[in-house]
N, C-alpha and C positions, 0 to 999 in steps of 0.2 A: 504493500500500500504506500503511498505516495506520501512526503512529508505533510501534505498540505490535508490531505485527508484523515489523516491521523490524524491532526490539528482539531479536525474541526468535528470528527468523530466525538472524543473526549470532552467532556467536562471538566471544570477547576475540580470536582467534588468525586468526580468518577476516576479521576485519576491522580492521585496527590502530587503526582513527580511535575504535574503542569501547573504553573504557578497560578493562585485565586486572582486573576485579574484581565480585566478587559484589553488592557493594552497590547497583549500579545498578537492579540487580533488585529489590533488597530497596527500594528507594528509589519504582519505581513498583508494585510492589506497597502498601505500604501508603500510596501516594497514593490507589489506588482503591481503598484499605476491604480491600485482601486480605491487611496484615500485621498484620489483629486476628486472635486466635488465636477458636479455637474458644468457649474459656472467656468472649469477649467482652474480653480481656488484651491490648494491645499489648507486644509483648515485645524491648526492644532489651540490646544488652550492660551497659549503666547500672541499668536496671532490671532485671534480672535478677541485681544483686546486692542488692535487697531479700530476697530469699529467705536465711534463714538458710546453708542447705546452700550454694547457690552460692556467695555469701560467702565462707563456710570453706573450700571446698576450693579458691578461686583463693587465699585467704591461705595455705593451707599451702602449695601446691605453691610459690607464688612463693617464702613465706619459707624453704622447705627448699632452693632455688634461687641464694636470695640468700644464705646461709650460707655455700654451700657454695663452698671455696676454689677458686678459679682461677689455673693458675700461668703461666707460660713457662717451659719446659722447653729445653734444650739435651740433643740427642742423642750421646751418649758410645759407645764400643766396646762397651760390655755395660750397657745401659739407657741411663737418662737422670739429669739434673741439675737442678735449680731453676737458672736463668738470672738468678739476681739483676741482675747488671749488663746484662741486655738493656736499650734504650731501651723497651720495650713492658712493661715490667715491672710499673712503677708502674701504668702506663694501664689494664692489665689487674687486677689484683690489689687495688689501693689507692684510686686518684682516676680515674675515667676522664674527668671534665671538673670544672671550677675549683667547682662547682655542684652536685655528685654523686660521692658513694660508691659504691662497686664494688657492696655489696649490695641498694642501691639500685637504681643500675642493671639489676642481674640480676633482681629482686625485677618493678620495670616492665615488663621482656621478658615476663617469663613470662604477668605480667596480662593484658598486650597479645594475647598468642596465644591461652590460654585464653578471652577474653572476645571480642576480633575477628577471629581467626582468623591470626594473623602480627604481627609485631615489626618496627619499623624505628629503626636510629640510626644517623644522619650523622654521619660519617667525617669531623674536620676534618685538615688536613695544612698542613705546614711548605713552605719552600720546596723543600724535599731532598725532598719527598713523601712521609714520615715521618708517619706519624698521632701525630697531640697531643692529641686527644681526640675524645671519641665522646657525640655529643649527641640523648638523646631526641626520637621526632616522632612524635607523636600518629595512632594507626595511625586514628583518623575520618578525617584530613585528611590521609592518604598515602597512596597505592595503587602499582602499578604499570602504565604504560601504553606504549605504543607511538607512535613517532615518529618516521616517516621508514624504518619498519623495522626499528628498535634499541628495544633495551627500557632505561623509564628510569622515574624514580621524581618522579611529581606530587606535591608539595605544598603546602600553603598555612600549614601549623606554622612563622611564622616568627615577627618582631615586627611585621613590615607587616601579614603578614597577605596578601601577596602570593601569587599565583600562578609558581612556579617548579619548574623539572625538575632533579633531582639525576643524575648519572651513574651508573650502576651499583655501579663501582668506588669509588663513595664512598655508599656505603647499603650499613649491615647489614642484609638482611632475612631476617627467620626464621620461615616460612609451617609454619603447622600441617598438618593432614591434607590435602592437595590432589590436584587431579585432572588439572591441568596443570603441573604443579612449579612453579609461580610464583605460582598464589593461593591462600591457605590459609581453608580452609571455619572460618566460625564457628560454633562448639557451640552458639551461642546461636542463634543463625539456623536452624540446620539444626532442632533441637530445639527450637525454640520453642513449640510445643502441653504440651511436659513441663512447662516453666517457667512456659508460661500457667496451666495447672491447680495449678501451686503458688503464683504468684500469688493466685491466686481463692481459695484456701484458705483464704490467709493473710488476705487480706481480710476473708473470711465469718467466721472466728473472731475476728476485731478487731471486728468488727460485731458480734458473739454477743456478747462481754464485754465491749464498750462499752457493753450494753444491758441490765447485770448478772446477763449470761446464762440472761435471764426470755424464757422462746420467745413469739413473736410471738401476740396474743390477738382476739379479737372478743366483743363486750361486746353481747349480745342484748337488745333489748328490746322488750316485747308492742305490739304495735300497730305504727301508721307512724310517724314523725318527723319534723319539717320539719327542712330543711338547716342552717338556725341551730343547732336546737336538737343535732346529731349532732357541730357543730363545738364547740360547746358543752363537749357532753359529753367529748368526746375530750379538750379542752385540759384540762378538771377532772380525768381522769386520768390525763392525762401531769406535770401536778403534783403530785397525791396521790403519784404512783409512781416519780417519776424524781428522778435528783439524789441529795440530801442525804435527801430521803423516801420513796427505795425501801425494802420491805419493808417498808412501815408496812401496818396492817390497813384493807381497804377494804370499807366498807360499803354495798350495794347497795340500792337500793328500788324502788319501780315495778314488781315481779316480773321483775329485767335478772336477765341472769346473766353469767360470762364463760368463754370456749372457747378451750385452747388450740388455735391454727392448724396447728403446725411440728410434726415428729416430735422427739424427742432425739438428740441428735449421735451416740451409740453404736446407735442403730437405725438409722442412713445410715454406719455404717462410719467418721465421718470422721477419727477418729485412726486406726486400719489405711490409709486413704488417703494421709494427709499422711506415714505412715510410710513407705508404697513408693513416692510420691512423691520422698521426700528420698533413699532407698536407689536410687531410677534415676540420680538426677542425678549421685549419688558414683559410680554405676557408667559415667556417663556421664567423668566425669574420673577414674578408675581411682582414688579416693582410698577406702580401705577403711571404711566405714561407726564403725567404734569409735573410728576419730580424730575422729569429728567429736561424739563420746556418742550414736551414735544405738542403738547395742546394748546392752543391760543389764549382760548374761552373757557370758561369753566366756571361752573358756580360756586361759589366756594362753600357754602356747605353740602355738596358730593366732594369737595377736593379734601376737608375737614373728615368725612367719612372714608376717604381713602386711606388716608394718611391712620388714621384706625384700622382700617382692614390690615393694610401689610404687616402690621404688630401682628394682630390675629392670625394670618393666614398666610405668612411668608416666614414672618420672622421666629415666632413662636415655635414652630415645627425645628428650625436649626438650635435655639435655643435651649428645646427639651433635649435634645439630641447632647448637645455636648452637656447641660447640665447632668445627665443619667451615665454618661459616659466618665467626668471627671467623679462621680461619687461611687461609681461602682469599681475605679483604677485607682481614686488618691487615698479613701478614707477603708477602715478595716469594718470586714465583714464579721469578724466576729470579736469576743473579747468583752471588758466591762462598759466601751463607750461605744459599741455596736449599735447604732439606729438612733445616738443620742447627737450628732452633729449631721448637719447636709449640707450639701455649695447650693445654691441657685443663683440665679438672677434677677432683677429688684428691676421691673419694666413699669413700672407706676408712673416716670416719666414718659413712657414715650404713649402712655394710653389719656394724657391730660389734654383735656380739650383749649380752647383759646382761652383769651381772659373773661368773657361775657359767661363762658359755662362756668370756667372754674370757677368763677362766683358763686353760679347757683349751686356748683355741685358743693363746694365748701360749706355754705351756710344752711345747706340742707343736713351734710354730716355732722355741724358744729350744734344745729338746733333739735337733733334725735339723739344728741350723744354720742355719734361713732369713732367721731375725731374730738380732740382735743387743740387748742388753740398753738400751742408749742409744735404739733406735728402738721399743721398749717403752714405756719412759720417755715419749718425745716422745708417743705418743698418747695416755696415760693424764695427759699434761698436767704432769711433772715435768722437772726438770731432768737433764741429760746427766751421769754421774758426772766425776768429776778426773780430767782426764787421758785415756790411752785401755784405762781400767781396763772401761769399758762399749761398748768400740767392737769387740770378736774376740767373732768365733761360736765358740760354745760344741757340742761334739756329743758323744754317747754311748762313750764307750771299751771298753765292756765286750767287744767283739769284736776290741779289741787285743791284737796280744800280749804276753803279759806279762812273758815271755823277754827282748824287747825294751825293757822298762823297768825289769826287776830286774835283769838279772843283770848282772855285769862285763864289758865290753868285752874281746872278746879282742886282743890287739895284732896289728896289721896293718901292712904296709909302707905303705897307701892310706890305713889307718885307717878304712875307710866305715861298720865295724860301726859305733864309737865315735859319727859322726856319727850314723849312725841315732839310737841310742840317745840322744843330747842332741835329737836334733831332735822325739821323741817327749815326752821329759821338758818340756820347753819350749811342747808343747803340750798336758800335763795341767795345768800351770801358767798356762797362758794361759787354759783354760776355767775354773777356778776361782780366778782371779784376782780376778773381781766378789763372789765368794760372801764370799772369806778380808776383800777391803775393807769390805766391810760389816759384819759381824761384829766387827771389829776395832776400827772406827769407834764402835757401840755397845757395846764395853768401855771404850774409852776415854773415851767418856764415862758411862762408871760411876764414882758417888764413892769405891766400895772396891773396889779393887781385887784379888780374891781368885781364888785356884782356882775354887771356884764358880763365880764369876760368868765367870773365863776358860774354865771348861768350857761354860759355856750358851752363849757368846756364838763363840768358833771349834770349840768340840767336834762341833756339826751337820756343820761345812764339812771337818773331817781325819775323821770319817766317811763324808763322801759318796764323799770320796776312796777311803777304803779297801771299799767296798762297789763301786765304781766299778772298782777290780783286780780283787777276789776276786769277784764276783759274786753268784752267790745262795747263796753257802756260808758257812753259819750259824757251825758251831762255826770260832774262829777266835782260838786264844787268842795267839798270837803277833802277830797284827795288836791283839787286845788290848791288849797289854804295850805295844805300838811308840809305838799312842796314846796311853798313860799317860805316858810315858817325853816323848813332845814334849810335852802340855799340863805336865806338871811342870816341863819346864825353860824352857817361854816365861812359868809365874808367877814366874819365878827373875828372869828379864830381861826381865818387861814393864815394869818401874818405869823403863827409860830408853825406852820406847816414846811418841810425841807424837805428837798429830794431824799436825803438819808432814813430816813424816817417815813418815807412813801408809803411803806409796807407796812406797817405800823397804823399807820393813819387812814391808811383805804380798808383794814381790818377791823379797826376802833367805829370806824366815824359809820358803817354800813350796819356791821352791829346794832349801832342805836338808833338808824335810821330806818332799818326795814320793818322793827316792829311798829312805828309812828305811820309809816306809809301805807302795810296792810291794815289798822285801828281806820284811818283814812277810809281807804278803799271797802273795811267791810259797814261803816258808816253809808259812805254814798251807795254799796248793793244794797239794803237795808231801805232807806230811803227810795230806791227804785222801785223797790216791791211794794212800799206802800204805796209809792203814785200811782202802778198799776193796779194796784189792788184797788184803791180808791177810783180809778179810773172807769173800772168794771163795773164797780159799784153805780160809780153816775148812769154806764151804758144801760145796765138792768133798769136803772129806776126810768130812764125814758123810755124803755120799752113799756114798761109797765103803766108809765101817761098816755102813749099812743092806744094801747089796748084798752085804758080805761075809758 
């Protein structure tokens, strides 16, 4: 049987001694003329990054890849924790060898897969078998093979230059789309006739405006011509008309004339071409066509919703992939901290919408309690408030009751009303603890000090409060008074109020002020109920004169 048959008889899996990988193929294919594409294009993953489109969407994907933070995590009773003091922390996160940055590294993985179909990086380890760093290898010069019936990792990425087998357990590899879970198809490979045809393109129009996109001519002339004289003539025109002397006027004699050859580029489609051209390829790497400008138009929220998708459905898939792949090579399967740390990837950035959502999405999590103000903070890139003025979830009171925060504890032998009652007070004050520091903070640093300026600056915050008891009832003149009555006496005693002491004082002064506010507020409810109730009363009694 014939070498080629053999080849092609066998499997990577049917026969160990052939190595697990596609290249082989790809290797005698375009030994015998069969990896020129159609276009006349050889197309390998190098070349294939001439094309614009390619290019850009192995940079995006890689760099939205390599951005994106990587942690070690320690699992807790009710989620998890950053793992700062794991040994695996830094390797992960920060340096993963003397020579490379973490976004570097992730940045190459992802090239690697996108362009040859899978990622490989050796695993170096300490004596304890402890990974210390994790070193790039060139997915040309590494595949996966068989040996004796165990599967191991050939390469030759070394400094010799040598031929050597890596252990499994010590190679990360991260196969793209595969058919046997071991070797991952390159896009490039498999697709090659898409990339050839945009090759040729690109070509043909470098040709076109290298030639100052004057369409190719034949210059007629009456009679024969000997072969001198056509050589001749051809060189006279290609110096009248090229160069520095294109577009000069050419004057013809002898009865010549000249005939354009070639149609015009918009009568062959070729910008429509080059366009779904470039729109396959991005469709081919799930990258949305207006990252790369190839759309004009676009509304922006579908370009908003795109830019979500590829998280979801481009990115996320590479992400699990190496995220499953680095926890099942760096961390140990068994042992006493076996299933107590994980790596993942922390993509909360790239699924946040503009500024207009993230508002609503914040104040929606801020006012159900999911997020806390500090971890607000953290994403929009600010620092954590002083102290743990930004660390309590804040949640809606308005379905509290309000019995339970105005009125007087009635004495008890247990006391539990009593406790209620502070343990409630205690947590209208803890949610608007952030609002009152804040406020407080921009008065005082105001250079005058006045009513005024102490109504603008806490007057929001012992509102939110009293609308936060009373609800959605308007008239409300006793919660009126209540608030007049605190901002007039904190302009009384804001002159010993200091930044130092902020804390202090936004805890003191709220204290005294929210039990005043609810007494207020269940005052004016109170008063409501009697106008309606009175109200009723008047409706019945005219009914009762009409019917009489």
């Amino acid at each position: 049987m014939s070498l080629v048959g053999r080849l092609l008889r066998s499997t990577p899996f049917d026969n160990p001694q052939v190595p697990m990988t596609a290249a082989n193929v790809a290797y005698f294919l375009d030994l015998f003329g069969g990896g020129r594409t159609d276009s006349n294009e050889i197309v390998t993953p190098l070349t294939s990054l001439q094309l614009a489109t390619a290019f850009g969407c192995v940079r995006l994907l890689s760099d939205q890849v390599g951005i994106c933070p990587q942690w070690v995590y320690e699992r807790i009773l009710k989620g998890k924790r950053l793992a700062r003091d794991h040994y695996l922390f830094d390797l992960v996160s920060l340096s993963p060898n003397p020579e490379t940055t973490a976004v570097v590294l992730k940045q190459t993985m992802v090239a690697q897969i996108l362009l040859w179909g899978g990622a490989f990086h050796e695993i170096e380890r300490n004596g304890a078998g402890q990974p210390i760093s994790l070193i790039p290898r060139g997915a040309w010069k590494t595949k996966p093979v068989r040996r004796n019936g165990k599967l191991v990792f050939e390469t030759t990425d070394n400094a010799e230059g040598e031929l050597r087998y890596v252990d499994p357990e010590n190679m990360i590899h991260v196969p793209y789309v595969s058919l046997d879970g071991q070797v991952g198809l390159s896009p490039v490979s498999i697709v090659r006739q898409t990339f050839g045809t945009g090759l040729a393109m690109d070509k043909f129009s470098a040709r076109f405006f290298g030639n100052f996109a004057t369409p190719q001519l034949a210059i007629e002339y009456p009679g024969l011509m000997k072969s001198e004289d056509k050589t001749r003539a051809r060189n006279d025109w290609e110096a009248l008309q090229s160069g520095s002397n294109a577009h000069r006027v050419a004057i013809l004699d002898g009865g010549s004339k000249v005939t354009p050859l070639s149609m015009p580029l918009d009568d062959a489609q070729f910008l429509e071409s080059k366009q779904l051209n470039a729109t396959q390829i991005c469709g081919l790497y799930g990258v949305p066509p207006h990252m790369l400008g190839l759309v004009e138009k676009a509304v922006k929220a579908n370009v908003e919703q795109q830019s979500i998708e590829i998280v979801q459905y481009t990115l996320s898939p590479i992400l699990v992939r190496i995220d499953q792949e680095m926890n099942r090579k760096l961390l140990p399967s068994t042992g006493r901290t076996s299933g107590k740390y994980f790596i993942g990837f922390d993509t909360r950035m790239m699924r946040l919408p503009d500024a207009a959502g993230r508002t609503t999405y914040f104040q929606s999590m801020l006012q159900n309690g999911a997020m806390v103000q500090d971890e607000v903070r953290e994403i929009e890139g600010f620092n954590a408030y002083e102290g743990d003025l930004g660390s309590q979830p804040m949640v809606q009171l308005n379905m509290q009751s309000l019995a339970a925060l105005s009125s007087p504890a009635v004495p008890s032998e247990s006391g539990d009303q009593e406790i209620e009652q502070n343990s409630l007070l205690s947590k209208l004050a803890r949610a608007y603890s952030p609002i009152f520091r804040d406020g407080l903070g921009r008065f005082l640093h105001r250079q005058k000090r006045d009513f005024a300026g102490l109504q603008a600056c806490l007057g929001p915050c012992v509102d939110a409060i009293s609308v936060t008891l009373r609800g959605d009832l308007i008239a409300a003149p006793a919660s009126g008074a209540a608030l007049r009555s605190l901002l007039q006496n904190w302009a009384v005693v804001s002159s010993a109020w200091t930044l130092e002491t902020a804390a202090e004082t936004t805890r003191d002064e709220l204290r005294a002020a929210i039990p005043i506010i609810a007494k207020a507020a269940a005052a004016d409810i109170r008063a409501a109920a009697v106008a309606k109730q009175a109200l009723a009363r008047q409706s019945e009694e005219s009914v009762e004169e009409e019917d009489a």
